[in-house]
Backbone as XML, in Angstrom:
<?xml version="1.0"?>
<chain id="A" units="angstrom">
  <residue number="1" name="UNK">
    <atom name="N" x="0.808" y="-1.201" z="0.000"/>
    <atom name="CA" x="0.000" y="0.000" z="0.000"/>
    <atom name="C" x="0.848" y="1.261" z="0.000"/>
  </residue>
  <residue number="2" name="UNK">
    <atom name="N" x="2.156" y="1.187" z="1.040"/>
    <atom name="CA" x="3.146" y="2.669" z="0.533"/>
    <atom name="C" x="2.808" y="3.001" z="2.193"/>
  </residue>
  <residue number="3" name="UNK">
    <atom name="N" x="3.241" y="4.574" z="2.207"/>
    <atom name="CA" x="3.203" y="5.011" z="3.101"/>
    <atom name="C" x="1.857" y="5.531" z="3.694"/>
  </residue>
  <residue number="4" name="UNK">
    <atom name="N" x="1.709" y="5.101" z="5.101"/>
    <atom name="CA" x="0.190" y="5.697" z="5.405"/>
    <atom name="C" x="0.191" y="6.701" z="5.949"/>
  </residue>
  <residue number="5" name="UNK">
    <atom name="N" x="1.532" y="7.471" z="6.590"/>
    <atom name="CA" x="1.605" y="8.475" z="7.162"/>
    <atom name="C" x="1.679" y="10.236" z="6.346"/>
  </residue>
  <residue number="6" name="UNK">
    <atom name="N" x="2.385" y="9.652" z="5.303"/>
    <atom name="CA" x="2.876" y="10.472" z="3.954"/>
    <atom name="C" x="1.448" y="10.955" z="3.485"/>
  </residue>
  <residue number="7" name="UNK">
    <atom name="N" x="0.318" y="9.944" z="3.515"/>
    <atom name="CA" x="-0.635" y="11.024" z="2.461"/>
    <atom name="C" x="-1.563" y="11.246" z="3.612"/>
  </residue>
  <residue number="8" name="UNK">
    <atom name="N" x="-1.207" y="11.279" z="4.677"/>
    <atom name="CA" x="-2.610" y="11.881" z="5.831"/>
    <atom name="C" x="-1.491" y="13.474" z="5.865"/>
  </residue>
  <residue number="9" name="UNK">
    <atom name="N" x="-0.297" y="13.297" z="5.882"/>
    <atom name="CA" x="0.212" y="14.465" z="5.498"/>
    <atom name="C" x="-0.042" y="15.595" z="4.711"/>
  </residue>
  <residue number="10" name="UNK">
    <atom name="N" x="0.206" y="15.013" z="3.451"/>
    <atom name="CA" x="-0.169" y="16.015" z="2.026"/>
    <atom name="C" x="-1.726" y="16.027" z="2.129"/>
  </residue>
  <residue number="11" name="UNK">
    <atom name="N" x="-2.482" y="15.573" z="2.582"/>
    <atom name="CA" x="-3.976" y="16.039" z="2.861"/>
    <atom name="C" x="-4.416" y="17.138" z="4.249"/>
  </residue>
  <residue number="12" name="UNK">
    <atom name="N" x="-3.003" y="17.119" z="5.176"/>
    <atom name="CA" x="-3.408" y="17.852" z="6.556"/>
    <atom name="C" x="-2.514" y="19.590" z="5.899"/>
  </residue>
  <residue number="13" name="UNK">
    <atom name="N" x="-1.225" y="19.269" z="4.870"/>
    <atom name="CA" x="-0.778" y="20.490" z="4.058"/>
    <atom name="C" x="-1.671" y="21.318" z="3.185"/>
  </residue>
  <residue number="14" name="UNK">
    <atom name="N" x="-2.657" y="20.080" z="2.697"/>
    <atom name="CA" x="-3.259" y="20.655" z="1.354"/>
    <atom name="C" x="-4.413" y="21.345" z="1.906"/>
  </residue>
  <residue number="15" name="UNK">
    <atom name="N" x="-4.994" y="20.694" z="3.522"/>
    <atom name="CA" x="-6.112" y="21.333" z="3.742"/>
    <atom name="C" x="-6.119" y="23.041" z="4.206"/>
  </residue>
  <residue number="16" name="UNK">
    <atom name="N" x="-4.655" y="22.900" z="4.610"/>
    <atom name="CA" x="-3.901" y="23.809" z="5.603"/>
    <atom name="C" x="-3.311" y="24.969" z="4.723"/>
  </residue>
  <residue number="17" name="UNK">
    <atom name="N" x="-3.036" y="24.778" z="3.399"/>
    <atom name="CA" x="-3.287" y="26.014" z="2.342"/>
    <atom name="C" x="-4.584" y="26.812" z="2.044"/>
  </residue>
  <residue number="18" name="UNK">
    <atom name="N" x="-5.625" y="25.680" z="1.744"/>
    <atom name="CA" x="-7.216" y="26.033" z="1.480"/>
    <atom name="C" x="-7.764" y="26.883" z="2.698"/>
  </residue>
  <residue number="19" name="UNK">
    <atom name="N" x="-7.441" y="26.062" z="4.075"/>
    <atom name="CA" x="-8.308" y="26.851" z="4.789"/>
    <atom name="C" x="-7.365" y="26.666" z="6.089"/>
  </residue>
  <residue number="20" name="UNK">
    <atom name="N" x="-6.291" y="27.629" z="6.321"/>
    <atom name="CA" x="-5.606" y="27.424" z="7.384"/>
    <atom name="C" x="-5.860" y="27.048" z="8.566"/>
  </residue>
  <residue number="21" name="UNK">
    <atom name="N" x="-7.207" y="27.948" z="9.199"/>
    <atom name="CA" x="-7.835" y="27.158" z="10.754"/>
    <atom name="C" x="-7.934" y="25.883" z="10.874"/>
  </residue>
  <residue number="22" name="UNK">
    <atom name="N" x="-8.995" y="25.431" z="9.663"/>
    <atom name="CA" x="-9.167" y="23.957" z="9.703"/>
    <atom name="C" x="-8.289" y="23.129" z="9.906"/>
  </residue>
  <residue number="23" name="UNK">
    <atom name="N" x="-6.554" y="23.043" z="8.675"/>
    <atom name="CA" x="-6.241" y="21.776" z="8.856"/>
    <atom name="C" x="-5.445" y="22.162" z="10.206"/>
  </residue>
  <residue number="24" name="UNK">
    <atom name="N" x="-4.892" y="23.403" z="10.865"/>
    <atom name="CA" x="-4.543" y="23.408" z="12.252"/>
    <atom name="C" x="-5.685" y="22.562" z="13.771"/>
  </residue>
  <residue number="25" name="UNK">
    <atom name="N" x="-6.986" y="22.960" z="13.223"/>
    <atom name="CA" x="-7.880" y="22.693" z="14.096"/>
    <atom name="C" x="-8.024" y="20.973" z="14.286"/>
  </residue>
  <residue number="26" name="UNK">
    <atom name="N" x="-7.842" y="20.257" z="12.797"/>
    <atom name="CA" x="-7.878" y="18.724" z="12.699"/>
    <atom name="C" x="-6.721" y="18.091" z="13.422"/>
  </residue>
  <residue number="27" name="UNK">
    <atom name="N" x="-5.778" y="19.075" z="13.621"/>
    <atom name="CA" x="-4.483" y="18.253" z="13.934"/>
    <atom name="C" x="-4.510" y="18.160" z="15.963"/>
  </residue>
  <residue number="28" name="UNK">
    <atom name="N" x="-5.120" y="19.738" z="16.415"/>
    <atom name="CA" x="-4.984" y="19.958" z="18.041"/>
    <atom name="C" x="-6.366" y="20.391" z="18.585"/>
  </residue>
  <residue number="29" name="UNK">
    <atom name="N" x="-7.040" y="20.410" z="17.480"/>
    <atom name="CA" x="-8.421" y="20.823" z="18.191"/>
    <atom name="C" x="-8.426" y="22.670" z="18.349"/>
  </residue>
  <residue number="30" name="UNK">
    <atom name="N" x="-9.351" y="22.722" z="19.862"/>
    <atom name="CA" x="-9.215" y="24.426" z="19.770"/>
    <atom name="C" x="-8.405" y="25.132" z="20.777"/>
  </residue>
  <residue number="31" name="UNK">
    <atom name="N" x="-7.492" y="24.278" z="21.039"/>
    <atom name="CA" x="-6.144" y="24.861" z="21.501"/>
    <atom name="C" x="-5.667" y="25.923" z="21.266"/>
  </residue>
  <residue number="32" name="UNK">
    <atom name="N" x="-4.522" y="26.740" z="21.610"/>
    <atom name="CA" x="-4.081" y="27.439" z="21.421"/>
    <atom name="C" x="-3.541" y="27.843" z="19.888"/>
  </residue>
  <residue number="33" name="UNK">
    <atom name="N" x="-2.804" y="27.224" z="19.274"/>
    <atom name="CA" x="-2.603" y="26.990" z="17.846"/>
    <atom name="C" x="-3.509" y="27.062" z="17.111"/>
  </residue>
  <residue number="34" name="UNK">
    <atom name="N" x="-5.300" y="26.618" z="17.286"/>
    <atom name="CA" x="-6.366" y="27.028" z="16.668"/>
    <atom name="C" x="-6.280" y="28.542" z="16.218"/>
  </residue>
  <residue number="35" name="UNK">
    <atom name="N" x="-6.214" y="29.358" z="17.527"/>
    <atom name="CA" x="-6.863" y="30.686" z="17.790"/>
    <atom name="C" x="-5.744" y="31.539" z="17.192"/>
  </residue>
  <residue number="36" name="UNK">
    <atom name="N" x="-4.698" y="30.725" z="17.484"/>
    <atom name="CA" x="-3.242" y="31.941" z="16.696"/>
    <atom name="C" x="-3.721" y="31.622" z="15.046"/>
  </residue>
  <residue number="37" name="UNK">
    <atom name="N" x="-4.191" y="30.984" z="14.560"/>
    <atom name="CA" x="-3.884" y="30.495" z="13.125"/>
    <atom name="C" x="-5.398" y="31.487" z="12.861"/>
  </residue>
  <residue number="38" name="UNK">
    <atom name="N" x="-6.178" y="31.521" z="13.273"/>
    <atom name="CA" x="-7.591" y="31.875" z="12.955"/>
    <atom name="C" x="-7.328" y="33.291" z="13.009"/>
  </residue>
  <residue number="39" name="UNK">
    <atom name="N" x="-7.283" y="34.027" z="14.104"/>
    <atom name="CA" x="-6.317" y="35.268" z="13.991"/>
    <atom name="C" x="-5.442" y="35.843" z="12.836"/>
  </residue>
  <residue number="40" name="UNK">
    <atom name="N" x="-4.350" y="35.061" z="12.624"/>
    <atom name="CA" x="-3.196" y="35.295" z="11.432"/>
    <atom name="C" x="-3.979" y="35.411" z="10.376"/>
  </residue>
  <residue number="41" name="UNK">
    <atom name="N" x="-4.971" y="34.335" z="10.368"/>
    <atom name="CA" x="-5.998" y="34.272" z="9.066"/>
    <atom name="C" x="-6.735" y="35.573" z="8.523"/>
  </residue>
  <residue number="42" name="UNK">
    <atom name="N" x="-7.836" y="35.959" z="9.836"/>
    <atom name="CA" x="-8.402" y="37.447" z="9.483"/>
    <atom name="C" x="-6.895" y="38.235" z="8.928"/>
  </residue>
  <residue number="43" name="UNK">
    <atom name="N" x="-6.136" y="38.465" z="9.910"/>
    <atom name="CA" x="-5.347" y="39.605" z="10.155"/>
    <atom name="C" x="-4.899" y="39.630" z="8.102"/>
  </residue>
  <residue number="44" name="UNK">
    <atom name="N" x="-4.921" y="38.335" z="7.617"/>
    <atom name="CA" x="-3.705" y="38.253" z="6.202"/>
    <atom name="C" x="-3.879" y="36.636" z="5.918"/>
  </residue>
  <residue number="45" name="UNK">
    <atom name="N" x="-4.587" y="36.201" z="4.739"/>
    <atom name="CA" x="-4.459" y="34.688" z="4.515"/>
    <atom name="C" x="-2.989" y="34.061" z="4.654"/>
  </residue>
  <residue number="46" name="UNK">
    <atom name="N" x="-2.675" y="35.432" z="3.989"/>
    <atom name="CA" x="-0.383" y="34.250" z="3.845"/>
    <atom name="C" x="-0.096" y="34.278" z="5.408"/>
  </residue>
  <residue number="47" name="UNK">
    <atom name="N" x="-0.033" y="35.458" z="5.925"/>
    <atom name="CA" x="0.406" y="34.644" z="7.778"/>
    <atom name="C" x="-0.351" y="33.560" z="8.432"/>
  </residue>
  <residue number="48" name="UNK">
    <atom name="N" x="-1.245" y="33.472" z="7.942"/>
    <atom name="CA" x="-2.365" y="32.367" z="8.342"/>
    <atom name="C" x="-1.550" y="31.007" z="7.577"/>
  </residue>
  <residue number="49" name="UNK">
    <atom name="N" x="-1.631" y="30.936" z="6.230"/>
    <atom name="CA" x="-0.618" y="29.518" z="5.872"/>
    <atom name="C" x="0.340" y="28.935" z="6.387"/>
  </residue>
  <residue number="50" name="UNK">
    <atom name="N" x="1.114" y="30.151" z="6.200"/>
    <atom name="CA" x="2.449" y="30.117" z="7.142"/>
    <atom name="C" x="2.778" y="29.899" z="8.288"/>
  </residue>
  <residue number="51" name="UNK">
    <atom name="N" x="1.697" y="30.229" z="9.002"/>
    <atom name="CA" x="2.001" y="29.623" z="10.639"/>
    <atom name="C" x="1.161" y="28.018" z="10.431"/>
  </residue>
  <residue number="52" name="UNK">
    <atom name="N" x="0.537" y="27.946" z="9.612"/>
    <atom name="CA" x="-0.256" y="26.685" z="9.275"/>
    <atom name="C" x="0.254" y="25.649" z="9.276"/>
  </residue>
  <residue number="53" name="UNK">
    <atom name="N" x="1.443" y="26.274" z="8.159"/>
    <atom name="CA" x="2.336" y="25.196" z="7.784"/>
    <atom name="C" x="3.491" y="24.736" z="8.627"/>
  </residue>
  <residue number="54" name="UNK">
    <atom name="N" x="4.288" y="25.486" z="9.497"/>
    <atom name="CA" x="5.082" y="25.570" z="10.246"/>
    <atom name="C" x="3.858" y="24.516" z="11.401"/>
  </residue>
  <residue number="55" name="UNK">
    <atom name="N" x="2.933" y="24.735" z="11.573"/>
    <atom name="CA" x="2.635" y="24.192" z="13.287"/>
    <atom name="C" x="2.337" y="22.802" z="12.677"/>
  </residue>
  <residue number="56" name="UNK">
    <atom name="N" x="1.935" y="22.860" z="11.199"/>
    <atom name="CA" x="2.080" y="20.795" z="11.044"/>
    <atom name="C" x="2.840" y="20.425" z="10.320"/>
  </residue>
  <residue number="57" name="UNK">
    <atom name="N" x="3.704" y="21.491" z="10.048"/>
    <atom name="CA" x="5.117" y="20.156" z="9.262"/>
    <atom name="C" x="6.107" y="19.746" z="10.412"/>
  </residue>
</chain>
């Protein structure tokens, strides 16, 4: 089958471009990291990715 960890990945990245809160929110819930990413989001979509991407890679 390959790797099972690899494409829950590129699906938690890909969600995490589209809609930054979400794939942060799938990974910790509404933790702290939720509310910073949701924030970054209003404030500017790209700081919103970007911390997106950084809190699940």
């Amino acid at each position: 089958m390959g790797k099972g960890g690899s494409l829950g990945t590129c699906v938690d990245i890909l969600i995490a471009i589209l809609l930054p809160p979400l794939g942060v929110f799938f990974k910790y819930g509404c933790r702290a990291e939720f509310w910073i990413c949701l924030l970054l989001t209003i404030l500017g979509y790209i700081p919103g990715i970007i911390y997106a991407l950084c809190v699940l890679a």
